[in-house]
Every structure is written in C-alpha cells, then in structure tokens.
N, C-alpha and C positions, 0 to 999 in steps of 0.2 A: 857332670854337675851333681854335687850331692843332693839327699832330699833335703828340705828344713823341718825340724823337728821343730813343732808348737813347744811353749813351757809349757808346763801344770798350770793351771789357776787353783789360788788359796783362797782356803777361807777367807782371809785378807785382804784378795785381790776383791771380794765380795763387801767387805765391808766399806770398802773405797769406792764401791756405785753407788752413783748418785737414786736416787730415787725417782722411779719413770713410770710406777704403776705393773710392770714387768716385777715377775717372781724369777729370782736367779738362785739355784742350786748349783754346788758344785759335788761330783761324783768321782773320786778318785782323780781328781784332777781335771777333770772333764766340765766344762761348763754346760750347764742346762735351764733354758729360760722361757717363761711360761705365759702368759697374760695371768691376769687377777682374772678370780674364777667368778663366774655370772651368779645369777640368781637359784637357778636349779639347784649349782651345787652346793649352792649357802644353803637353801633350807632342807639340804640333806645331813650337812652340817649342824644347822641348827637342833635338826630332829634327832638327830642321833647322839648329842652332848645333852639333851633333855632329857633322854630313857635315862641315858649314864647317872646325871647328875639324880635322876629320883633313885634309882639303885643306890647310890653314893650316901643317902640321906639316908636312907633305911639301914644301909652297909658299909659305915664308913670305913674304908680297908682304903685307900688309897686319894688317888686326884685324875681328873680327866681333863685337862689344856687344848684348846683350838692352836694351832698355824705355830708352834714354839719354832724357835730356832734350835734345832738339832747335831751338835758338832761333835762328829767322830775323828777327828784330827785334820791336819794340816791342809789334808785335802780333798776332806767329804766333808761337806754342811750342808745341810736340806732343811724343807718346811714341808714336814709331815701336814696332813688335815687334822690329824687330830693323834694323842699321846695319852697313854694309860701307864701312872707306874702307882706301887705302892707307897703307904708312907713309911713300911721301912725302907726302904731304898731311897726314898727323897733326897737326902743327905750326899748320894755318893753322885746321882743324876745331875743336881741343881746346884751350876754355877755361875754368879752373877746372874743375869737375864739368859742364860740360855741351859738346854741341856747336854751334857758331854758326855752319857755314858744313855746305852739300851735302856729304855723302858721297857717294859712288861709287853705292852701292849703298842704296836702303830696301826693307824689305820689313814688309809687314803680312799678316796672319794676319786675315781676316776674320772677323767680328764677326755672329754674328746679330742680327735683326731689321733692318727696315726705315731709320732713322736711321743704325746703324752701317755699312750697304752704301752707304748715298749717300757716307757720308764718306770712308771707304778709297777708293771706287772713282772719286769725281768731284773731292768736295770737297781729300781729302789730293790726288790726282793733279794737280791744276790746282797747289796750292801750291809742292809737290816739284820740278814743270816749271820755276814762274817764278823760282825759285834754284836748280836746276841738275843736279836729281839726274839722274846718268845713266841708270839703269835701277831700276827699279819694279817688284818682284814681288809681285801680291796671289796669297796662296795660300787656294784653296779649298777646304776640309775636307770640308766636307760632297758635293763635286762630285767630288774629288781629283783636282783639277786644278792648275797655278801659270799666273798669266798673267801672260806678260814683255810691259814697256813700256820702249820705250827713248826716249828723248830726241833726238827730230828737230825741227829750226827751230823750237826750243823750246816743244813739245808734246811730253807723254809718253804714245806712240801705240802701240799693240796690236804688238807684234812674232810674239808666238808663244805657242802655250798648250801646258802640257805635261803629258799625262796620264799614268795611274797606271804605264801599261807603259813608259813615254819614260824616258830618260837627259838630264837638265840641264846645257844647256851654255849661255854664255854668254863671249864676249870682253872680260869682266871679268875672267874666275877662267879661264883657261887651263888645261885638262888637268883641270876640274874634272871628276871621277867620282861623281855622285849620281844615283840612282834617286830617280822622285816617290814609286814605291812606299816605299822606305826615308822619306822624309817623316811617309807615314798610319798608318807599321806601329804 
C-alpha cells in the first residue's frame, strides 16, 4: 500500500477559514494553528509598539504594524506580532491589506508551550531568512530577555540577547532609546 501524501495548504486554503478565534499560518505548505494570544502577551505587545511608535515620532524613518498578514507566496502566510519596514520600501511591501515582500524588521513575542517555541524560534526563523528579513527579534517574557538575529549569508543568526537591565540597540532604528525593562513593565 502506498503512503498518502497530504496536499500543501495555501494561502487560500487560509482564507477559506471560517473565523473560530484560532490563528492559522501556513509555512511552506505546512499548516500551523495557534489560540489568540492572552493578555501577557498583548501588553508585551502593547509595550513594545509604544517605545517604537515614540521613536517613530521623534524619527520618522519608517512604520511599525501589530498582527499584519504576511504573504510570501503560495504557500507561506503568517501573522508576525509585530512588523518594522521603512517608508522607502512601503511601496514594494504593501499590497492591498496585506504584506508580500520582507520587512526590515519581524518580531514575535513567544508563545508558550512546546509547538509554538519550535516555530517562532526555528521554523518562522528559517522562513523570515530565506525572504530576507533583516533582523528577527524573538522576545522572551517569561525569561525577559529579546534575542537579536540578524541576517548573515542568508541565515538569521544569533547576534545578541538583551536583558532586563540592557538598552536596545540596533542599526535598523538609529538613536533607538528602549529599555528591555520598559518591554516587561
């Protein structure tokens, strides 16, 4: 008896779910689906689109977007936590309601249990590399920490981790002034 081969799920096949509350990505064809994230990690969310957005005021070089829909073709779509591009690139990123091309910047907010650490940390990482994202922050709540990945010969490789006492910098956001501590508060 031969094996049965699964199809791919598409993009597509994503936009034809019904809405249940469940977060559905798909990853090269791979389905991945999540609950809606609790409260923790909304006002890590919250806190961390707040530093952005006051940086942003003072430096306006780009945009910073919560939860966008992310399509890198047929059959990768994800819902980053959160999306940094410039606004010269806006133009080639943003179509219709969604994004189809690397932003500058992803960042996710990790995810308890076991499933949702492989995928922030291995499975989105490996994606985000092989379309281009520059730098990759997973931030860690319960550790409160942020680990920077930046995009070398297209690997996104551990650059620097930064803990609760540290100041976030990065040669994306120039003159960026965030505390990790203002992140967890």
């Amino acid at each position: 008896m031969a094996a049965r081969i699964e199809p791919l799920v598409t993009v597509d096949d994503l936009d034809a779910t019904p809405e249940d509350g469940n977060r559905y990505e798909v990853i090269e064809g791979e389905l991945f689906v999540s609950r809606a994230p609790g409260v923790p990690h909304q006002r890590v969310l919250k806190n961390t689109i707040f530093n952005f957005e006051t940086y942003l005021i003072e430096t306006p070089i780009g945009e910073i977007i919560p939860t966008p829909g992310l399509i890198f073709g047929k059959y990768s779509g994800v819902i980053p936590d959160i999306v940094f591009y410039t606004h010269e690139r806006a133009k080639e990123i943003i179509s219709g309601e969604r994004l189809v091309a690397a932003p500058e910047l992803v960042i996710e907010i990790l995810s308890r249990g076991s499933m949702n650490v492989t995928r922030e940390r291995i499975v989105k990482r490996q994606l985000y590399a092989k379309y281009g994202v520059e730098e990759y922050w997973i931030i860690d709540a319960e550790n409160r920490a942020i680990e920077v990945y930046r995009l070398q010969n297209g690997i996104l490789e551990l650059a620097v981790i930064f803990r609760y006492e540290d100041e976030i910098t990065t040669p994306l956001l120039p003159g960026l002034n965030c505390s990790v501590a203002s992140i967890f508060r």
